[in-house]
FITOR-56538 format. One record per residue (C-alpha): chain; x, y, z. Coordinates in nm, 2 decimals, padded with zeros to 4 digits, m for minus. Example, Ala and Ser with C-alpha at 12.3 -4.5 7.8 and 13.67 -1.06 7.14 Angstrom:
['A' [01.23 m00.45 00.78]] ['A' [01.37 m00.11 00.71]] 
END
This chain:
['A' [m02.83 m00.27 m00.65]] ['A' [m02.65 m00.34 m01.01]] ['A' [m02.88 m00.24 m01.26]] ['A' [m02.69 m00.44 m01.52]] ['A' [m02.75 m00.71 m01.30]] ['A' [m03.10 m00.70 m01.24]] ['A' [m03.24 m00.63 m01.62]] ['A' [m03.02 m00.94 m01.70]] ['A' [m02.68 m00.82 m01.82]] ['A' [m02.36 m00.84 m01.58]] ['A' [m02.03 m00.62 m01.56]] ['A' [m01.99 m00.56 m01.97]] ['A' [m02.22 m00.31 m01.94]] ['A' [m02.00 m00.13 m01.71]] ['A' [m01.68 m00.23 m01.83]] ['A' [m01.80 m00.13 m02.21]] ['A' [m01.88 00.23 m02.09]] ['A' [m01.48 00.20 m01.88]] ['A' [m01.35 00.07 m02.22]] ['A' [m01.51 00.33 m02.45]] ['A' [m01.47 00.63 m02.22]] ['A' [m01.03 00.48 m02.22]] ['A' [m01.05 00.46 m02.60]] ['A' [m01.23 00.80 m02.63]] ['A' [m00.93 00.96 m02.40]] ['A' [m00.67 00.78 m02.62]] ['A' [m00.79 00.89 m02.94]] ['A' [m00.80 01.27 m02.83]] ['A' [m00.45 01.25 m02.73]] ['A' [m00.30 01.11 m03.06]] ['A' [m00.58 01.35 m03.25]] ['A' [m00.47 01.62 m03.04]] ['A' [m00.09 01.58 m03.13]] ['A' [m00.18 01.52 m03.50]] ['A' [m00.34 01.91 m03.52]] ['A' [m00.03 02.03 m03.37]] ['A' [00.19 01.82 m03.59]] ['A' [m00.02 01.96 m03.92]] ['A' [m00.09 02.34 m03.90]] ['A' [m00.36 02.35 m04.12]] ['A' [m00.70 02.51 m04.20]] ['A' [m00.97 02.26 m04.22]] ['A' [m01.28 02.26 m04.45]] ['A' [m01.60 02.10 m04.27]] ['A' [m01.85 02.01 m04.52]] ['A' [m02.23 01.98 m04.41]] ['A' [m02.39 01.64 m04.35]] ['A' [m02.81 01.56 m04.29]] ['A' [m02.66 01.35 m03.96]] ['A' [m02.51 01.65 m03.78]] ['A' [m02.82 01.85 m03.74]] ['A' [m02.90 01.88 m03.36]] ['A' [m02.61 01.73 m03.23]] ['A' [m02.26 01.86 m03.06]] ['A' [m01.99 01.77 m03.32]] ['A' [m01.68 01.52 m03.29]] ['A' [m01.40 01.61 m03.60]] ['A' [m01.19 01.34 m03.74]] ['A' [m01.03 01.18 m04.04]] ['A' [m01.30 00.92 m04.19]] ['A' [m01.58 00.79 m04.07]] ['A' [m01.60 00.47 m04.26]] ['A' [m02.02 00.35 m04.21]] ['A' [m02.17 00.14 m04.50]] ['A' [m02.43 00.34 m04.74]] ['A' [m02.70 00.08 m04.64]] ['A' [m02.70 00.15 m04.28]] ['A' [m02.73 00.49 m04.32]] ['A' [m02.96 00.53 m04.60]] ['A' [m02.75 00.77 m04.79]] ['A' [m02.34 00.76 m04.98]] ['A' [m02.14 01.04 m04.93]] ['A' [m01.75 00.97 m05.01]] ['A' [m01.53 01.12 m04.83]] ['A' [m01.18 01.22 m04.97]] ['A' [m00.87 01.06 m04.79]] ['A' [m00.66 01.31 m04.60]] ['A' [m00.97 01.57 m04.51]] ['A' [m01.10 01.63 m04.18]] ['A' [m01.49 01.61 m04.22]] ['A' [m01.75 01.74 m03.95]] ['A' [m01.95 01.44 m03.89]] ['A' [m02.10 01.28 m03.55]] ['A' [m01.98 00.96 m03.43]] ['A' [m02.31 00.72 m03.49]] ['A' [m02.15 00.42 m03.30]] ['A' [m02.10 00.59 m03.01]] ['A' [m02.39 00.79 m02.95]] ['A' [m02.56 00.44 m03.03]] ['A' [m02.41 00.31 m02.74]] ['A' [m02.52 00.59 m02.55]] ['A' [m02.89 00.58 m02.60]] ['A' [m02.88 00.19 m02.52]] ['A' [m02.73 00.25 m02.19]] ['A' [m02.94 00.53 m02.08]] ['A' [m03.23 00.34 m02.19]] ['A' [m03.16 m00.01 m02.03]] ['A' [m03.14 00.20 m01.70]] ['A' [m03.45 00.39 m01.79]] ['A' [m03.64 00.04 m01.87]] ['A' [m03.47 m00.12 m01.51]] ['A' [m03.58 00.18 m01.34]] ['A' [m03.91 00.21 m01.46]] ['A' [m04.07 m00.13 m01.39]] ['A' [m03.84 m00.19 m01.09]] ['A' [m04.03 00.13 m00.93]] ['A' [m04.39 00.01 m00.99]] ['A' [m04.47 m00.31 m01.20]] ['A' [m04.52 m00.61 m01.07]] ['A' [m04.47 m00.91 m01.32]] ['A' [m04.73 m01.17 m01.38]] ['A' [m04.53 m01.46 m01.31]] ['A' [m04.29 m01.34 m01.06]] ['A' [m04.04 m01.11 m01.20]] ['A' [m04.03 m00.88 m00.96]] ['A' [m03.94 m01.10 m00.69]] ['A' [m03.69 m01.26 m00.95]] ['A' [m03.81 m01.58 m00.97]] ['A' [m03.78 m01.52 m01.31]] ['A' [m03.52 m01.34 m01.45]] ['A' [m03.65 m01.01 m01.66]] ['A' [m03.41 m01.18 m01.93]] ['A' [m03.63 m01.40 m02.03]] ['A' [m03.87 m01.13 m02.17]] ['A' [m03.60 m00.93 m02.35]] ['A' [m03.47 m01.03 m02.70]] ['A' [m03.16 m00.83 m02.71]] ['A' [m03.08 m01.13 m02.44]] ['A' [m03.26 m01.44 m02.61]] ['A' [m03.58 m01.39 m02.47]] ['A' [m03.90 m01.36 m02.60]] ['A' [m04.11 m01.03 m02.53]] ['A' [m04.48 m01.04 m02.44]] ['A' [m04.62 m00.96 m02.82]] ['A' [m04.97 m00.84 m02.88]] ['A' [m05.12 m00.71 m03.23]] ['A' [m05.46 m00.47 m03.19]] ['A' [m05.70 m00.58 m03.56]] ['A' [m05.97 m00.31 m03.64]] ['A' [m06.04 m00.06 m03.91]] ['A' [m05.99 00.30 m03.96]] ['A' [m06.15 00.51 m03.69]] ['A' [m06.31 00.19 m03.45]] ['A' [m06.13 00.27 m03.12]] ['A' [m05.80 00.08 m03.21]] ['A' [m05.59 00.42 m03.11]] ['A' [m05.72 00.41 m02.76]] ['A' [m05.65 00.07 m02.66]] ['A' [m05.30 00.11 m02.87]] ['A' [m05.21 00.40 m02.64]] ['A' [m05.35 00.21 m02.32]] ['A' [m05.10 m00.07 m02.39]] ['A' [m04.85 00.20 m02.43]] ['A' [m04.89 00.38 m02.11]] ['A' [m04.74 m00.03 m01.97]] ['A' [m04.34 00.06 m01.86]] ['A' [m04.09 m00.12 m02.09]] ['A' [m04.33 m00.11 m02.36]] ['A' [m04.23 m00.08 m02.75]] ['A' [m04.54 00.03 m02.97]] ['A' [m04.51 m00.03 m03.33]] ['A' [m04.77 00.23 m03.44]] ['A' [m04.92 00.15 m03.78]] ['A' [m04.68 m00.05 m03.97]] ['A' [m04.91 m00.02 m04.28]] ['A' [m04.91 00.32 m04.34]] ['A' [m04.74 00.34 m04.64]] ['A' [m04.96 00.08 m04.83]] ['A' [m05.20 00.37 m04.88]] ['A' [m05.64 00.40 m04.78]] ['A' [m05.66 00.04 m04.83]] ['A' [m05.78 m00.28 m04.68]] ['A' [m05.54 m00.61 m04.72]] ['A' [m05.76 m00.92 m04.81]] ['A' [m05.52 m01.11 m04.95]] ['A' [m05.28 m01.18 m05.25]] ['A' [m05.05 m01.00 m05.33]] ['A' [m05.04 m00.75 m05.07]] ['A' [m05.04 m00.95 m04.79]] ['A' [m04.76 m01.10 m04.87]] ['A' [m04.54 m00.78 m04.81]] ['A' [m04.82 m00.70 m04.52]] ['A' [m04.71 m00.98 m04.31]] ['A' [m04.33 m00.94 m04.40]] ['A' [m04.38 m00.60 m04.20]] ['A' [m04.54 m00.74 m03.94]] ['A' [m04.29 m01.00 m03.88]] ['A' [m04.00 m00.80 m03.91]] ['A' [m04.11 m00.52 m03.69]] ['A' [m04.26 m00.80 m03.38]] ['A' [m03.85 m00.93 m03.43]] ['A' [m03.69 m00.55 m03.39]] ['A' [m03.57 m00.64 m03.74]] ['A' [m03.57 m00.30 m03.93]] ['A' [m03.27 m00.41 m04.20]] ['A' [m03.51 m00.46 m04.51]] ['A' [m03.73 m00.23 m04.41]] ['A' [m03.64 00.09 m04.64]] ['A' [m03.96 00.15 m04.77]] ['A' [m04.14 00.16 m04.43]] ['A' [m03.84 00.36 m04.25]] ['A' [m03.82 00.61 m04.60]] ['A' [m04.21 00.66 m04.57]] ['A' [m04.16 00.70 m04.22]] ['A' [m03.91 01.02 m04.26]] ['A' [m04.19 01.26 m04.44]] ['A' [m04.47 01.08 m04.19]] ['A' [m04.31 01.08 m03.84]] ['A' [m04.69 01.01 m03.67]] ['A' [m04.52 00.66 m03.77]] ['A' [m04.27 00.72 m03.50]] ['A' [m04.44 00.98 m03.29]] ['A' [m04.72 00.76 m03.12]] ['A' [m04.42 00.53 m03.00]] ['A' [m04.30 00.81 m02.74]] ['A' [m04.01 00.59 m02.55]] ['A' [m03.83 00.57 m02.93]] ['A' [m03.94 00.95 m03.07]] ['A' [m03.81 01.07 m02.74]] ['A' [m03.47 00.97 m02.90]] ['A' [m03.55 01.08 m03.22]] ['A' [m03.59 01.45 m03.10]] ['A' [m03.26 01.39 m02.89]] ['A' [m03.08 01.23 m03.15]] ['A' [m03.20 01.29 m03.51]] ['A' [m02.92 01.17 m03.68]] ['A' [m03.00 00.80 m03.53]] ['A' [m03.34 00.77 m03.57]] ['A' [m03.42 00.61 m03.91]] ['A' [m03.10 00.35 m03.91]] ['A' [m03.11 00.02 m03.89]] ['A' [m02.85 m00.03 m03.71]] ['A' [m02.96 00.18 m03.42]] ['A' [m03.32 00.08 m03.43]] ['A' [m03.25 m00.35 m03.50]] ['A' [m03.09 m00.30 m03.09]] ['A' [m03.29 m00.04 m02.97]] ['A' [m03.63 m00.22 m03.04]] ['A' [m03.49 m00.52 m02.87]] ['A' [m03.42 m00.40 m02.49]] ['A' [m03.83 m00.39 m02.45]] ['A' [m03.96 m00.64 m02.27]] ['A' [m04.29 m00.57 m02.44]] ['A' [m04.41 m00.52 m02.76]] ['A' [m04.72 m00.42 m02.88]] ['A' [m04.88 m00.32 m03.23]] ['A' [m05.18 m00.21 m03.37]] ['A' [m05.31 m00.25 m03.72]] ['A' [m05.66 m00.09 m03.93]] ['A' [m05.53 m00.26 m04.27]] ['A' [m05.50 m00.63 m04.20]] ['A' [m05.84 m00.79 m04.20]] ['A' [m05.83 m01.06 m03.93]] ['A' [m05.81 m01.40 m04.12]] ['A' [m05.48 m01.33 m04.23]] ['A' [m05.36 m01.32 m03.86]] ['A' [m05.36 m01.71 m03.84]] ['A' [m05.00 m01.68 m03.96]] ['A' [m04.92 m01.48 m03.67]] ['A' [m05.13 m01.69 m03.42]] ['A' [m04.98 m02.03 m03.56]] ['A' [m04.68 m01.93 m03.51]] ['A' [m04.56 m02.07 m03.14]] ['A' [m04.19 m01.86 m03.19]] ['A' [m04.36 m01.59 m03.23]] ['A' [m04.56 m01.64 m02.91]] ['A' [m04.79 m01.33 m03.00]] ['A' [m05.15 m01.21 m02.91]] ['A' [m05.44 m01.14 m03.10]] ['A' [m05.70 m00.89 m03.03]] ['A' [m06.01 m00.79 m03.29]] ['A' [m06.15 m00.50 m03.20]] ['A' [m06.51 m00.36 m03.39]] ['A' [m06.69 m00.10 m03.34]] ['A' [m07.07 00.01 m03.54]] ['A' [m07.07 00.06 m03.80]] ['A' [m07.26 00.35 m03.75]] ['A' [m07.03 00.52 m03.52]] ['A' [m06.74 00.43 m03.76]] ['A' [m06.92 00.58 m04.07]] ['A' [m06.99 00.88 m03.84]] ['A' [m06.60 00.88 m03.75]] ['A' [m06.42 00.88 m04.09]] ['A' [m06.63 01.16 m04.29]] ['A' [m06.45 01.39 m04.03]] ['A' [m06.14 01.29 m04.17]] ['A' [m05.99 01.44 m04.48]] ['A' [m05.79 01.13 m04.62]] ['A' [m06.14 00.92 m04.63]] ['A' [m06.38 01.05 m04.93]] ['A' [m06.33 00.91 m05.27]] ['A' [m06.14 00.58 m05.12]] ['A' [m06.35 00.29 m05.14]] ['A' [m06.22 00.08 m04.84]] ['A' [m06.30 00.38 m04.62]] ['A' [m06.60 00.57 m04.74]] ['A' [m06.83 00.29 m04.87]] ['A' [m07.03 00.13 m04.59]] ['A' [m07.11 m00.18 m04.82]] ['A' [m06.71 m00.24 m04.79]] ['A' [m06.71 m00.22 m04.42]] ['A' [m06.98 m00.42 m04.34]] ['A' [m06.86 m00.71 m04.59]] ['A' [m06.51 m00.66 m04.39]] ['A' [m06.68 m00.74 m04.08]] ['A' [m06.91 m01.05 m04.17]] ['A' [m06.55 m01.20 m04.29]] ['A' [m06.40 m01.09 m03.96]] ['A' [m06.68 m01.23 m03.80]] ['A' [m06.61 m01.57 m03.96]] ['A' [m06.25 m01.57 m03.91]] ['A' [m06.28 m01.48 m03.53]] ['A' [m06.57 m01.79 m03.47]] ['A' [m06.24 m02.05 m03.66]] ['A' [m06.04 m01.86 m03.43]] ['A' [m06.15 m01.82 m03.07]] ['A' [m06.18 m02.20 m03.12]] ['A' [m05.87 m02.28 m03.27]] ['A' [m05.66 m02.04 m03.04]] ['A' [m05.85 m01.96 m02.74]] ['A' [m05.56 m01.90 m02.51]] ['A' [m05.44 m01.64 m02.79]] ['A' [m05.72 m01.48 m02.97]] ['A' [m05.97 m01.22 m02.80]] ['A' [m06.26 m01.04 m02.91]] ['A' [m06.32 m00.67 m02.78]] ['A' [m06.67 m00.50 m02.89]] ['A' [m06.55 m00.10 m02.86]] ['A' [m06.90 m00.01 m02.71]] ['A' [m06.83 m00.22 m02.44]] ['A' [m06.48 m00.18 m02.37]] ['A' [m06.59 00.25 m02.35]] ['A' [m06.85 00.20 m02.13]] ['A' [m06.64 00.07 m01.86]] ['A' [m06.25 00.13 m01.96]] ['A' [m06.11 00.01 m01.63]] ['A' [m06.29 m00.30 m01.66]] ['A' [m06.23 m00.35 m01.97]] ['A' [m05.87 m00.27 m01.95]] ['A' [m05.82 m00.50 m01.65]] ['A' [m05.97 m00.81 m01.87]] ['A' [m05.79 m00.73 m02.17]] ['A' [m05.43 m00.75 m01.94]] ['A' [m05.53 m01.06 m01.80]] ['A' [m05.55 m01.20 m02.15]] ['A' [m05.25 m01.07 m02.23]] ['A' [m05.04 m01.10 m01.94]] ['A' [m04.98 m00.80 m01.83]] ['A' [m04.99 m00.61 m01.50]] ['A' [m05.26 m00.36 m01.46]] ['A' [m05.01 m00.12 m01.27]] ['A' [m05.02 00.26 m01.19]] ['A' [m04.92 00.44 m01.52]] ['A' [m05.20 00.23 m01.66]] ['A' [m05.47 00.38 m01.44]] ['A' [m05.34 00.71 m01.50]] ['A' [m05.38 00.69 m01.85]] ['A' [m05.75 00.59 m01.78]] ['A' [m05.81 00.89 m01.55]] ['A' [m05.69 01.15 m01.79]] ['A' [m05.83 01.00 m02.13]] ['A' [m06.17 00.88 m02.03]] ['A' [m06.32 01.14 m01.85]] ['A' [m06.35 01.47 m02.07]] ['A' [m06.31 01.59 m02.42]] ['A' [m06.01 01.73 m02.54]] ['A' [m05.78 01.81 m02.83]] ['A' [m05.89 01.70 m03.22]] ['A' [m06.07 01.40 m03.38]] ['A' [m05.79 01.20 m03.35]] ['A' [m05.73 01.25 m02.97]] ['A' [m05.77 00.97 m02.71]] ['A' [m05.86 01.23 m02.46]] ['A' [m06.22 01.17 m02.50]] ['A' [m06.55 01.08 m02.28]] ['A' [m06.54 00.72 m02.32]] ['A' [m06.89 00.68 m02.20]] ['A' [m07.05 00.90 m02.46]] ['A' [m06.81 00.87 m02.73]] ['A' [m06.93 00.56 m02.90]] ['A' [m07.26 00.71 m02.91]] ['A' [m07.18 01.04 m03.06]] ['A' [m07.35 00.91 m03.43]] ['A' [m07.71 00.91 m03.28]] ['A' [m07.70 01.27 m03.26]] ['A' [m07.45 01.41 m03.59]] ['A' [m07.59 01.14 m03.86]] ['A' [m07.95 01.22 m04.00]] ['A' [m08.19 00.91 m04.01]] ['A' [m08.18 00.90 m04.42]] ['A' [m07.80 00.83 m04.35]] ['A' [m07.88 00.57 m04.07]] ['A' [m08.10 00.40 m04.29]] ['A' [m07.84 00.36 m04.56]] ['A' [m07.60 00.20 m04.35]] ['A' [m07.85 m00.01 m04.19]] ['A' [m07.96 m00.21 m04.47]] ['A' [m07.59 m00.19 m04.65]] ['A' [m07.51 m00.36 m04.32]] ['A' [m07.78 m00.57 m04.18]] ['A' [m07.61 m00.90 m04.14]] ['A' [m07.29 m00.75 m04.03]] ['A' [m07.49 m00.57 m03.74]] ['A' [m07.72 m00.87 m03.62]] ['A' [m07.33 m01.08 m03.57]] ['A' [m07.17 m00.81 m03.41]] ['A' [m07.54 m00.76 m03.18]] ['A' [m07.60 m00.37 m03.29]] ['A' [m07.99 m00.33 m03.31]] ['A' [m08.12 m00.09 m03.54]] ['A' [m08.32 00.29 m03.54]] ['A' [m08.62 00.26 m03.61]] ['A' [m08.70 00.63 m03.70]] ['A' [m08.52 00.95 m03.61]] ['A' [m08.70 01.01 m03.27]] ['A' [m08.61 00.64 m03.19]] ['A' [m08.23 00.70 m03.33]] ['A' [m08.14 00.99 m03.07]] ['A' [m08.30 00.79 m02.78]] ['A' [m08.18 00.40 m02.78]] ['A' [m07.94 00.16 m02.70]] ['A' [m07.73 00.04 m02.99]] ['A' [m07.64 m00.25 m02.81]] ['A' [m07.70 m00.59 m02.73]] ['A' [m07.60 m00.69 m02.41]] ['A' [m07.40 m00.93 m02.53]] ['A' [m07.29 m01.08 m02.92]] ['A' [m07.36 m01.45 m03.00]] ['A' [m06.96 m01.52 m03.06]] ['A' [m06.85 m01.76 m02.78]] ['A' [m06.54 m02.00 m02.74]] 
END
């Protein structure tokens, strides 16, 4: 079967590899014929975009400063060891398209009919003018958002846009001003527009983790260094996934609605909150929390999720067919379940790689704090047993009224602590 064909493209795909491969051919002849025609000793001067990968020599390689972050002049007349970026762009995308057909042709079965094409897989890929299935994961630092953010990931033809924020530091967007550049992020990345993005993509070079938990783009990254902070390589790689997905610990929710009101967009909402307890209990293990506000102070947290709270009763009203609620406790205490509803919501097929993911990350303990490889059914709970009762109680009454919304019942003493269940059967939030 064509597999330009079936992910929505027809012959160019073909024909551009024919034509590139002719011109490739013809240029090493006429190269060729230049060296014996000049006799001379060439100087290669070093670039940052040749590390890693085999090496093509010619004359000029004439690429704007702003695609590739960085102006280096090269004198008329000198050969210069460089790689050829448009080409090896061109590479990537073709393997990749295959790599996307082959994937979900092999075991995913569309919602809707895909597979069976009646629907054509077009109609879900922007580099063709469609619109990808778009979820965003809301929480806060260290409430379960990276396990459901990998569980999307483990979807074929997935994108995951992996904590756009990073760079605004350990803090919580409430509002002006920063949510103004917040939301420009956010916007940009959902489109696979990277072009004003050279804060994010310049943070993201001395922090790959910004990269690394996307593993279908680091993949290329590792492969082809030289390509993977541009622009221009990113702005078309981004846009052969038929699904995107994003997860964010610095938004706080009500600031979504310009996401959710948004019909182009077309995207997904999903709250996720944990106890605060367990979350309190989480974040003193990490070294980047203490002496930041937002993070260490319960007071904050709690205050964070009464206003979530508020904003997710307008919205599971206003936009119940695009706004979901998931309680972490609940979602760990049965991850298959929990996975399967979530999909539903979102569209998705609940396919093989999916279940694998669950059988190797929800079973056992492994790796550090911030592994996904954990005992879902006992890690929510873990606080009962590491936090003292004098610690319990100061969270407790810092966040009483956040914990009788969210239906988290409180210790009584310490014997009481390591014994009960933290949670309500069910929260008082309802559409």
């Amino acid at each position: 079967m064509d597999i330009p064909a079936i992910y929505g493209w027809k012959d160019p795909w073909r024909r551009s590899r024919i034509g590139l491969l002719t011109l490739a051919f013809l240029s090493s002849l006429c190269f060729a014929s230049f060296l014996l025609s000049q006799r001379f000793v060439t100087t290669l001067p070093t670039s940052p975009y040749t590390i890693g990968r085999s090496i093509q020599v010619s004359f000029h390689l004439s690429i704007p400063s702003s695609s590739l972050a960085y102006n280096q002049s090269l004198p008329s007349n000198e050969l210069t060891e460089t790689v050829n970026i448009s080409q090896d762009i061109e590479d990537v995308l073709t393997l990749q398209k295959e790599k996307i057909v082959d994937d979900i042709l092999k075991s995913y079965n569309f919602p809707g009919g895909f597979k069976n094409q009646s629907r054509p897989l077009s109609d879900l890929v922007p580099a063709l003018g469609g619109q990808p299935l778009r979820s965003v994961i809301i929480a806060t630092w260290r409430s379960g958002s990276t396990f459901l953010g990998d569980i999307l990931n483990s979807v074929p033809g997935n994108f995951y846009h992996y904590e756009p924020l990073l760079d605004h530091g350990i803090v919580q967007v409430r509002g002006p001003p920063r949510s103004k550049e917040s939301l420009r992020y956010i916007r940009n990345l959902l489109n696979c527009n990277y072009t004003d993005m050279d804060k994010y993509l310049s943070y993201g070079q001395d922090h790959t983790w910004l990269f690394t938990h996307n593993n279908r783009l680091w993949e290329k990254c590792t492969e082809y260094p030289h390509l993977c902070w541009l622009p221009i390589f990113l702005n078309r790689f981004c846009s052969l996934f038929p699904f995107q997905s994003m997860k964010l610990v610095r938004l706080r929710l009500k600031l979504a609605e310009e996401l959710l009101a948004d019909e182009k967009l077309g995207v997904k909402v999903v709250l996720v909150v944990r106890d605060p307890r367990g979350t309190m209990q989480s974040r003193r293990h990490r070294d980047w929390c203490p002496g930041n506000p937002d993070c260490d102070d319960p007071t904050l947290l709690c205050a964070d999720l009464v206003a979530d709270y508020s904003a997710a009763h307008n919205f599971i009203k206003k936009y119940p067919k695009t706004f979901k609620i998931v309680r972490y406790e609940d979602f760990s205490l049965d991850p298959y379940k929990g996975t399967e509803d979530l999909f539903k919501f979102l569209g998705i097929n609940f396919g093989p790689e999916v279940k694998r993911f669950l059988d190797t990350h929800t079973k056992s303990n492994a790796g550090g704090v911030s592994s996904t490889f954990r005992n879902s059914k006992s890690a929510p709970f873990h606080w009962r047993m590491d936090l003292s009762f004098s610690e319990v109680q100061n969270i407790q009454r810092k966040c009483s009224s956040a914990m009788d919304l969210w239906g988290y019942t409180k210790a009584s003493n310490s014997s009481h602590q390591k014994l009960f269940n933290p949670i309500k059967n069910k929260f008082s939030l309802k559409p």
